[in-house]
C-alpha positions in Angstrom: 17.0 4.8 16.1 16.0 8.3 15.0 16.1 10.5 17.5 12.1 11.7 16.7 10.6 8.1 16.3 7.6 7.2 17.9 6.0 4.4 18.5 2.8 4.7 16.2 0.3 3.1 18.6 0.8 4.6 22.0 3.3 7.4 21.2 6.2 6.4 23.6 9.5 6.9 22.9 10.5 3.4 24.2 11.3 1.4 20.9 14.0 -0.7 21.4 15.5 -2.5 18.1 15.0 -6.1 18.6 16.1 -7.7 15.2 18.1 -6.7 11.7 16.6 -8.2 8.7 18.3 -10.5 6.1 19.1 -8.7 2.6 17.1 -5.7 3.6 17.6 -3.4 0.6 16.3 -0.4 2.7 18.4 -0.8 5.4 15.2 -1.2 8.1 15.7 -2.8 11.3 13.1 -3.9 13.8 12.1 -2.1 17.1 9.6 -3.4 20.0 7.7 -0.9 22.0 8.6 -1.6 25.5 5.2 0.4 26.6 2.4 -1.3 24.0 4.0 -4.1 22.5 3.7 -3.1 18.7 6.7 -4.5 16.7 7.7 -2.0 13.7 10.3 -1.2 11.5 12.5 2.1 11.2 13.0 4.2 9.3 9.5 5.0 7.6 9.7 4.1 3.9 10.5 6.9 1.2 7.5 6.4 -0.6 9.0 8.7 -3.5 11.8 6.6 -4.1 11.8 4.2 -7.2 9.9 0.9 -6.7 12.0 -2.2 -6.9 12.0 -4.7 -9.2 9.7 -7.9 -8.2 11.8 -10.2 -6.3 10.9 -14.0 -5.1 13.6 -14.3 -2.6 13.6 -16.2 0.8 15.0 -12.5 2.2 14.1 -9.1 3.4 14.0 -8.0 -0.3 11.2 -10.0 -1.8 7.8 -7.8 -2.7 6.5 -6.3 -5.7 4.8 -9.5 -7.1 1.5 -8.6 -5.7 -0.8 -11.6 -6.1 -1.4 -13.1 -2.7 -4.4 -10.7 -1.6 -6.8 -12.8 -3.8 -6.4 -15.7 -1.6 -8.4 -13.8 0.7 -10.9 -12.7 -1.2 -13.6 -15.4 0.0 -12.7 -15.0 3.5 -13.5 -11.8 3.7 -16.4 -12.0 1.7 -18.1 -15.5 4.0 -16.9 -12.5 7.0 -19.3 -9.5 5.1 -21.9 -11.9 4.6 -22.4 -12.2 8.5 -22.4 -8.8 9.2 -23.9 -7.1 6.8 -26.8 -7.1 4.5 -25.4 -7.6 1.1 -29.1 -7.1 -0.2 -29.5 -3.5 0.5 -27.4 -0.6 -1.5 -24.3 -0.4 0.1 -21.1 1.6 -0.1 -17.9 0.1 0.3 -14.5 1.4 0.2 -11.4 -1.0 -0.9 -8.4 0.2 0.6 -5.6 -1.5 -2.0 -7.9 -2.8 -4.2 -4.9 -4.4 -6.3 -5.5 -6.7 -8.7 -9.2 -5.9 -7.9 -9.7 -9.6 -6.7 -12.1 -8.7 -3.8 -14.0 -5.7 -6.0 -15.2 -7.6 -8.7 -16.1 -10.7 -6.2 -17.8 -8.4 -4.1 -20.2 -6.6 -6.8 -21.2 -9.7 -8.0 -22.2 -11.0 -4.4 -23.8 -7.4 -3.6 -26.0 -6.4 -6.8 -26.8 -2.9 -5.8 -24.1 -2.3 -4.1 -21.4 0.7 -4.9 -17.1 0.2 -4.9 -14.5 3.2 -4.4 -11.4 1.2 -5.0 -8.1 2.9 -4.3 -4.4 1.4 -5.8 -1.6 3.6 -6.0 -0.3 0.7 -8.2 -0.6 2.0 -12.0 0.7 -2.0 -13.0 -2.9 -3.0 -10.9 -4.8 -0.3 -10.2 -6.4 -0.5 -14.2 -8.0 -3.9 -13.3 -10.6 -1.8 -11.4 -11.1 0.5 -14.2 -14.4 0.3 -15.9 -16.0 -2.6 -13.9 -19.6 -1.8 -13.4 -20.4 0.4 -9.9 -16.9 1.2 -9.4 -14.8 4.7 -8.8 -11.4 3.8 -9.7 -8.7 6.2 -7.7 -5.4 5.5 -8.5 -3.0 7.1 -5.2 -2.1 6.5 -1.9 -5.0 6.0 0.9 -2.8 8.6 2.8 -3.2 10.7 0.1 -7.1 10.5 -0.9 -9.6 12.9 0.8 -13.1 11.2 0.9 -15.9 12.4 2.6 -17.4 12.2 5.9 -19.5 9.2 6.7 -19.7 8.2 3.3 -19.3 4.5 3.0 -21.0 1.6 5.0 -18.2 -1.1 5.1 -14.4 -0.1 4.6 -12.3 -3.3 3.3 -8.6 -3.4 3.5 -6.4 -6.5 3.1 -2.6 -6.9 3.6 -2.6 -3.1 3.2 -2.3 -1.5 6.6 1.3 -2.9 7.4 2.3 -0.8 4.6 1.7 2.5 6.2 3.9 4.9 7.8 1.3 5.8 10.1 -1.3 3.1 10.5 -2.8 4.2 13.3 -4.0 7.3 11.4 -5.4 5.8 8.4 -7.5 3.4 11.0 -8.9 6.9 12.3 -9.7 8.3 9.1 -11.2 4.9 8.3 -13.9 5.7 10.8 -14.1 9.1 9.8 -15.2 7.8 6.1 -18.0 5.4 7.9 -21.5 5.6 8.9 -22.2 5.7 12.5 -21.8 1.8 13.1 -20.7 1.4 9.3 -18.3 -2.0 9.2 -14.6 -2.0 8.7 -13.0 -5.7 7.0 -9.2 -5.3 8.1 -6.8 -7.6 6.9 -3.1 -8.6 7.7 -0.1 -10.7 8.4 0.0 -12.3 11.5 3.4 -12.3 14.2 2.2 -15.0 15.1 4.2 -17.1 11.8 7.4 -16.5 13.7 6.6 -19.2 16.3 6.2 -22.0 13.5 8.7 -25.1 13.7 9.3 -24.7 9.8 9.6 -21.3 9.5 12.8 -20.7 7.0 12.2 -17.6 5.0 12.9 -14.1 6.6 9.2 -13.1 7.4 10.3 -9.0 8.5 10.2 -8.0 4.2 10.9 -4.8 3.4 7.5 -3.3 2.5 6.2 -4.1 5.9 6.8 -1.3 8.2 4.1 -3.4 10.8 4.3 -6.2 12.4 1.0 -6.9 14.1 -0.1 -9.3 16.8 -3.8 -10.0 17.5 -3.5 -8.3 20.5 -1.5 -5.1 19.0 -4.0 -5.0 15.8 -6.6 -4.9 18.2 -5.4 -2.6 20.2 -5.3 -0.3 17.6 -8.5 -1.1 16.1 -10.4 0.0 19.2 -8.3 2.8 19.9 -9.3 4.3 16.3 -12.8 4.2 17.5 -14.2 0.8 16.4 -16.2 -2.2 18.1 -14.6 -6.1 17.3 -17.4 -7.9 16.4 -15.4 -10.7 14.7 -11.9 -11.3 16.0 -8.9 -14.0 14.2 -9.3 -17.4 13.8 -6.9 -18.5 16.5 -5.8 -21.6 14.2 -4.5 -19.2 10.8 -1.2 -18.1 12.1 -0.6 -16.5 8.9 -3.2 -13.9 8.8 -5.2 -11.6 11.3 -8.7 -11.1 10.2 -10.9 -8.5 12.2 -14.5 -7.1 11.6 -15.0 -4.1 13.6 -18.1 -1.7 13.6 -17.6 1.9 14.2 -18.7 3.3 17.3 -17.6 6.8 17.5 -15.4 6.3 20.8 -11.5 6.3 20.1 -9.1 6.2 23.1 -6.9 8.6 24.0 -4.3 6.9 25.8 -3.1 3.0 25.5 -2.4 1.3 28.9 0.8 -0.4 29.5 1.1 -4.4 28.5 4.2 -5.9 30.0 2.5 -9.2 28.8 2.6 -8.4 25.4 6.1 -7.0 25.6 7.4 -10.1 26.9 5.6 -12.5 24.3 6.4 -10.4 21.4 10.2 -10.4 22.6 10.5 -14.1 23.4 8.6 -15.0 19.1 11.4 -13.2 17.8 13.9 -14.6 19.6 12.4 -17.8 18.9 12.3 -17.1 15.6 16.1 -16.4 14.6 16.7 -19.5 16.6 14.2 -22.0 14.4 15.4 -20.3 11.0 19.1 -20.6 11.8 18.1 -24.8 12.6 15.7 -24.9 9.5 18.4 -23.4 7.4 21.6 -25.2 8.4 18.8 -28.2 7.3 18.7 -27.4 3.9 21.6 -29.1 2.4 20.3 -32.2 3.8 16.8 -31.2 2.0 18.1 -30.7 -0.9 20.4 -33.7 -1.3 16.8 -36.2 -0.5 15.8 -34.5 -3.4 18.3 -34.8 -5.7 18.6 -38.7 -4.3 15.4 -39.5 -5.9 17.4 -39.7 -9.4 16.6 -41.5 -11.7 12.5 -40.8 -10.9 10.9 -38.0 -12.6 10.7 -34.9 -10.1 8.3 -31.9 -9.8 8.7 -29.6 -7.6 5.2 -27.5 -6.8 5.6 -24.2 -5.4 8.7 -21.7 -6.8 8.1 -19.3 -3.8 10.2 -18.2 -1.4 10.8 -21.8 0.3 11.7 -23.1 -3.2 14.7 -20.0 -3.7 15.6 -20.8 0.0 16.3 -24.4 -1.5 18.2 -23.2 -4.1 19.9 -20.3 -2.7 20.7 -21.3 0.5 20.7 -25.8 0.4 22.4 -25.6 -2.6 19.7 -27.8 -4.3 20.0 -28.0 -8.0 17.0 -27.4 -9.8 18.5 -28.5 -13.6 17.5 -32.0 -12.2 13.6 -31.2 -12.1 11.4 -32.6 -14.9 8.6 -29.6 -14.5 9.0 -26.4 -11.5 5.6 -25.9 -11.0 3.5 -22.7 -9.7 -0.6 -22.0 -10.1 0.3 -18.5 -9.4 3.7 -17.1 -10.2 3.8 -18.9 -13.5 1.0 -15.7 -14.1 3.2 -13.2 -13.4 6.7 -14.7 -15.3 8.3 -16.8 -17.3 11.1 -18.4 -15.0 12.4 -19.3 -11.5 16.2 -20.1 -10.9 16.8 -21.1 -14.6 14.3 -23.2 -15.0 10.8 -22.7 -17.3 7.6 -21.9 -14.5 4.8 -24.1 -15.4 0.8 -24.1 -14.6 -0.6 -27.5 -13.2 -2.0 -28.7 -16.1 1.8 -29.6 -17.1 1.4 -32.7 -15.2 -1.0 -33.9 -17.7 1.9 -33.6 -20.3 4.7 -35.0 -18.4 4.1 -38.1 -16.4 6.4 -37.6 -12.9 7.1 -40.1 -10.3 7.7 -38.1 -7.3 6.2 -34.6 -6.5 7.8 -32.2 -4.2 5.1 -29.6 -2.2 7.4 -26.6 -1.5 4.3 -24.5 0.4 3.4 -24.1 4.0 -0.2 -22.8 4.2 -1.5 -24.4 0.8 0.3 -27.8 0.9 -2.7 -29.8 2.1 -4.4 -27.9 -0.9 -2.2 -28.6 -3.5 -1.6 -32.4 -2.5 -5.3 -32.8 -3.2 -4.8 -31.5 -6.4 -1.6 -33.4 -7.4 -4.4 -36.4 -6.4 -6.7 -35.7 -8.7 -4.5 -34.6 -11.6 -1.4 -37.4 -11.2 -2.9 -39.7 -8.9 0.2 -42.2 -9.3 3.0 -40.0 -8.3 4.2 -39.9 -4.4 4.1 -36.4 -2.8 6.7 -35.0 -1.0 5.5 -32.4 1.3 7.8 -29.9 2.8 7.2 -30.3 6.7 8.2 -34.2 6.3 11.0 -32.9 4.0 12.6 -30.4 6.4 12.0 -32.6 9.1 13.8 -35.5 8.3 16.2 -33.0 6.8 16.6 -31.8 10.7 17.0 -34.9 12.4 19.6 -35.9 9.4 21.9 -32.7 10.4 21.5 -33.1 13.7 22.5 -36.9 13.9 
């Protein structure tokens, strides 16, 4: 550990590296703070070295695809629209505005209301450009000095576990809002590490934050807000907070043994499930290729799907369409073979359809109903389990 690293939340010098990443191309390893409980990685990102190519790997190297932060869009949209008049003229600034997703949803939803979007992105950041009641600044939130009590409702999503220094940007996030102006705050959850299917490495190398609901939240009220709307305790995938500012930050975080404990025992937990889950994948991926002479789709050319490949050995030559709403977007192939768009289906009759996806399978299966209501889905969870109880018999 560098010899001046300090925990970002609570300031201790008590990080203790818990767990090294698979395929990290930055070298980063993960540390627990034995005083506060906040899981981070070391060193701090070079943010003026050159960005790396997109990658759609099951390891520490995947990022730069950038498309998953419109998923959240409505979420945090149904979350303004409790606590906040989207009537009146507001100001709102969107911390990673990316694709600009959330910006454009949002004017439409708020008809007088005003955007400052901010992407250090230049591939993204022009999708904000030019929309209607929009400032477009294209640099770093670290980087961008706004004015004092400026905006009524700061939105960030999947943006804050970027940081170096999160804890400061959550500061000067108050700093921008109105006395009990509303901050949106968006990220991944720990919580994903305790899941029974959990195969891909979940520590990635653009996340230098790993947050907990208790750790977010700790640092939330710390930076001087109120939680007025905390996680839904069923999505273990994201951590959802609104928060009002209330002009009191903390100047000193207490102890939490309890939090030290539980965030030590999920990552153990964790390299334990994804060694299982993985030694399973040969089994996976010969049920799959057992289902010869059927037509085969596989949905979802994610991470699970190159985990499949990569890692089970499956052979993907043998499907009749690879399938992905989203990447398909964003390029042309996955593993050798063509990425498609749903509407494929409608082209190619399949027999059997394969849901690689954890948080969208239910989703996708009702699709795969209405668009090839004949063909028998596969999904992943019954897949990898079988494949568990095959390796282990």
């Amino acid at each position: 550990m560098p010899p001046d690293a300090l925990c970002d939340l609570c300031g201790a010098t008590s990080l203790a590296q818990v767990y090294r990443p698979e395929r990290s191309t930055r070298g980063l390893k993960i540390y627990l703070c034995r005083h506060c409980g906040l899981v981070q990685s070391l060193p701090r990102i070079d943010r003026t070295a050159a960005r790396h190519q997109a990658a759609v790997s099951q390891g520490a190297d995947w990022g730069n695809v950038r498309y998953g932060k419109g998923f959240r869009t409505q979420i945090a949209l149904d979350a303004l629209a409790r606590h906040a008049d989207l009537e009146a003229p507001l100001r709102l600034l969107d911390v990673g505005s990316n694709r600009g997703s959330f910006t454009k949803a949002f004017l439409e939803l708020a008809p007088d209301a005003a955007v400052t979007a901010i992407e250090p992105d230049e591939r993204f950041a022009q999708s904000s450009a030019g929309l209607p009641r929009t400032e477009l600044i294209q640099a770093r939130i670290e980087n961008v000095k706004l004015p004092d009590a400026g905006f009524d409702i700061v939105h960030s999503c999947h943006t804050i576990e970027h940081l170096a220094h999160p804890f400061a940007a959550l500061k000067d996030h108050a700093r921008v809002l109105k006395n009990r102006g509303l901050l949106v705050l968006d990220a991944p959850n720990l919580a994903l590490l305790g899941s029974d299917d959990i195969l891909e490495e979940w520590f990635i190398d653009k996340h230098l934050y790993h947050f907990s609901d208790a750790t977010l939240a700790y640092m939330i009220e710390a930076a001087g807000f109120e939680i007025v709307q905390y996680p839904d305790p069923a999505d273990a995938i994201n951590l959802l907070f609104v928060a009002r500012k209330n002009g009191a930050p903390k100047s000193a975080i207490t102890p939490d043994p309890d939090e030290v404990a539980n965030s030590e025992a999920l990552i153990a937990g964790y390299v334990a499930m994804r060694a299982v889950n993985r030694a399973a994948l040969s089994a996976a991926a010969r049920e799959i290729e057992s289902l010869k002479p059927a037509k085969v789709a596989l949905w979802g050319a994610g991470r699970l799907f190159d985990a499949l490949v990569s890692t089970g050995g499956f052979d993907p030559a043998m499907l009749s369409l690879l399938i992905d709403a989203h990447l398909a977007q964003h390029m042309s192939q996955r593993h050798g073979m063509v990425l498609s768009t749903p509407q494929a289906l409608a082209k190619t009759p399949v027999d059997v359809i394969v849901v690689m996806s954890r948080g969208f399978a239910a989703e996708i299966a009702g699709q795969i109903r209405d668009i090839a209501p004949g063909a028998k889905i596969i999904l992943y969870s019954e897949l990898l389990a079988r494949a568990r109880l095959a390796q282990a018999a």
